[in-house]
C-alpha positions as CSV (number, residue, x, y, z in Angstrom):
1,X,17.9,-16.9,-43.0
2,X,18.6,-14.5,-45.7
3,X,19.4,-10.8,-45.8
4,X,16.5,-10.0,-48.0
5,X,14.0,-12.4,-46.4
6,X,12.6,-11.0,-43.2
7,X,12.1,-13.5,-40.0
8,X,8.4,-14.3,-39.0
9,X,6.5,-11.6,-37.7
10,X,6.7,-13.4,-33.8
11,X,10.6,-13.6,-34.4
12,X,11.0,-10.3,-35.6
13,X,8.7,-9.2,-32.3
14,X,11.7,-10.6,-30.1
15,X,14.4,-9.3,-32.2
16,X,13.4,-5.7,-32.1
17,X,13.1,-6.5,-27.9
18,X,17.5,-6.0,-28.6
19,X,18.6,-4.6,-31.8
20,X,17.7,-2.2,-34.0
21,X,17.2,-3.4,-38.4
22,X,20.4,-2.3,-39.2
23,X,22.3,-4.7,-36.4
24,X,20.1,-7.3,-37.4
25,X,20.9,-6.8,-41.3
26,X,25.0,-6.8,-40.1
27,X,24.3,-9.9,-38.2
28,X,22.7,-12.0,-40.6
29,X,24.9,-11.1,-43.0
30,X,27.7,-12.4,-41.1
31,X,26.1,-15.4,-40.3
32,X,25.9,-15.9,-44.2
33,X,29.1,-15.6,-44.4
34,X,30.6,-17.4,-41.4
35,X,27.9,-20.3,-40.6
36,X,28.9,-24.0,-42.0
37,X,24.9,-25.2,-41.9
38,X,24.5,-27.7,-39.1
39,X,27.3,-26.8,-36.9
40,X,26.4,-24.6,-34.4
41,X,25.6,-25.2,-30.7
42,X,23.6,-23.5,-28.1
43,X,24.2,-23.9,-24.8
44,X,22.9,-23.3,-21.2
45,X,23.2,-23.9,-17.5
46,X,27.5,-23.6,-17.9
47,X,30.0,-21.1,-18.2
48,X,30.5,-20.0,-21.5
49,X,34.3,-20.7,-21.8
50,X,33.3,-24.9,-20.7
51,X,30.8,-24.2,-24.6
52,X,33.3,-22.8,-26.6
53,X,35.8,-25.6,-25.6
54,X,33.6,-27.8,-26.4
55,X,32.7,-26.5,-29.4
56,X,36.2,-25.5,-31.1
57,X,37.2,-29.3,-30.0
58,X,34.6,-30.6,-32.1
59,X,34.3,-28.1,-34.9
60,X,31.5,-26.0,-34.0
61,X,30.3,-22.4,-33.7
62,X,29.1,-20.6,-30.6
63,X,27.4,-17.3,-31.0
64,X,30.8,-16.0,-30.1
65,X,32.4,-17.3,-33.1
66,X,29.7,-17.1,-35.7
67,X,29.6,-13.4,-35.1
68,X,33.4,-13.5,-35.6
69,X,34.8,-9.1,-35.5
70,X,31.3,-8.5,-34.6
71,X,31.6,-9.9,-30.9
72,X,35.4,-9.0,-30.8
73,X,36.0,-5.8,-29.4
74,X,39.6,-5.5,-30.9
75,X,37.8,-4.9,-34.0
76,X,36.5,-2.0,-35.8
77,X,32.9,-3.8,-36.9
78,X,32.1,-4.5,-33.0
79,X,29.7,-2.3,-31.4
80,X,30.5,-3.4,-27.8
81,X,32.3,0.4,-27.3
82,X,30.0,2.5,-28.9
83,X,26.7,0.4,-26.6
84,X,27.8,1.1,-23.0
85,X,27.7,-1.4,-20.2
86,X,23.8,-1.5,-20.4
87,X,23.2,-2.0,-24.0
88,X,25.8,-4.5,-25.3
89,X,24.0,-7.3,-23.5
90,X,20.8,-6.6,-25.2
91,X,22.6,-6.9,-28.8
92,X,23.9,-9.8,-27.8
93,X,20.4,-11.4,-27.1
94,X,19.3,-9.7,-30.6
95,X,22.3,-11.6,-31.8
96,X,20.7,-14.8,-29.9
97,X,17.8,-14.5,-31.5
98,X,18.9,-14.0,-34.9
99,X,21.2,-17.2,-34.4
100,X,18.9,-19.4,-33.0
101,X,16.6,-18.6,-36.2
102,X,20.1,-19.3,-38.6
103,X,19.7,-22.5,-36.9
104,X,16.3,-23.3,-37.2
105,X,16.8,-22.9,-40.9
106,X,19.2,-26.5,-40.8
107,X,18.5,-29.7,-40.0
108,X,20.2,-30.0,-36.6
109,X,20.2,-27.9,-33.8
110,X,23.3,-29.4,-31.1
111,X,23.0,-27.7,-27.6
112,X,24.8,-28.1,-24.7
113,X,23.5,-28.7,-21.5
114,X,24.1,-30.1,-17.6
115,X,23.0,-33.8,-17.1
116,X,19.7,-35.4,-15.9
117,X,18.3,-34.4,-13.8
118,X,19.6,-30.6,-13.7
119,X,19.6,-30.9,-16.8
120,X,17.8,-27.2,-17.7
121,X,16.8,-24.8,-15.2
122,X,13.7,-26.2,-13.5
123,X,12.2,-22.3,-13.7
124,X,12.2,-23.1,-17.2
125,X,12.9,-19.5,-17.4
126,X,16.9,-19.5,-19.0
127,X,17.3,-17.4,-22.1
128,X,17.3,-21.0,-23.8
129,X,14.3,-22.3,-22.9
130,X,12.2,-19.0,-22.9
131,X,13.5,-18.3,-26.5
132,X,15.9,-20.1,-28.5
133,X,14.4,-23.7,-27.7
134,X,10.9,-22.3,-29.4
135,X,12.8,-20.9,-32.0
136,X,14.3,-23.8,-33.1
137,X,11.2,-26.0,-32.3
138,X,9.8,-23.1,-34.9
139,X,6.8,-22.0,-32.1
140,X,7.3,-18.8,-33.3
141,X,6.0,-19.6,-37.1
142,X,9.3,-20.4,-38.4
143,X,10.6,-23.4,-39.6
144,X,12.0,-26.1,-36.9
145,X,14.7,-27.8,-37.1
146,X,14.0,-31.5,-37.9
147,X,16.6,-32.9,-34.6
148,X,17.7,-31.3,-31.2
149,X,20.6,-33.1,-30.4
150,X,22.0,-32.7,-26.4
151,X,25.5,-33.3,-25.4
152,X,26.5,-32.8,-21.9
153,X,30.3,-31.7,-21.8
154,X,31.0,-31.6,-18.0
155,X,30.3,-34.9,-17.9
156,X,33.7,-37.1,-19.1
157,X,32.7,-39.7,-21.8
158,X,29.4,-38.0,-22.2
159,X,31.3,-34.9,-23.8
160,X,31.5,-37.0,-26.9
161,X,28.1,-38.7,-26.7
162,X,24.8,-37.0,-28.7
């Protein structure tokens, strides 16, 4: 996903749902300059500090860290004290967005998740499954990833098993 290159019209939809043009122009430039193609991970149905653990352990990026000053609010680039209580979740589900279409733009797609059977919620309602699993199957016009690969890291040995 390039700066110049807009998302799909149906991506773009759910975008504009968070974040204005101008926090989705920051974002994906970040992303350009922070994402190492293939290795970043999604994640649902966990805390997010059991994700990141996982995920600095085995070299890849949440959300978190691809947005690097951009999600930390020591820094002068993040918007978290200028949106309020109410509006910082919302850019960071514009943020979610424009990741999970970064990723979608790869090959692989890694996402954490509970075991069988909990596996995902069974509303089938999480942020995941309502919008970043479509994204990255490319429902939303886009391109898919070719693999969706699920590791389940509360689970001993499993944590290291795709």
């Amino acid at each position: 996903m390039t700066t110049d290159r807009p998302a799909p019209s149906g991506i773009n939809e759910a975008i504009r749902e968070w974040i204005t043009a101008n926090e989705e122009k920051e974002i994906r430039e970040q992303f350009q300059n922070s994402c190492v193609r293939n290795r970043q991970v999604l994640w649902s149905g966990m805390h997010r500090e059991v994700a990141q653990e996982w995920a600095d352990k085995h070299g890849f990026q949440t959300l978190t860290t691809a947005m690097g000053p951009l999600m930390d609010p020591n820094s002068p680039k993040c918007p978290k004290a200028t949106k309020g209580h109410k509006s910082w979740p919302k850019y960071v589900h514009g943020a979610s967005v424009v990741f999970a279409c970064y990723i979608s733009e790869g090959d692989i797609a890694t996402v954490l998740s509970q075991p069988p059977p909990q596996r995902f919620h069974p509303s089938g309602r999480t942020y995941y499954q309502m919008i970043e699993e479509p994204i990255l199957k490319g429902k939303y016009g886009n391109r898919p990833v070719r693999k969706i690969v699920v590791v389940h890291p509360t689970v001993g040995k499993a944590a290291e098993f795709t």
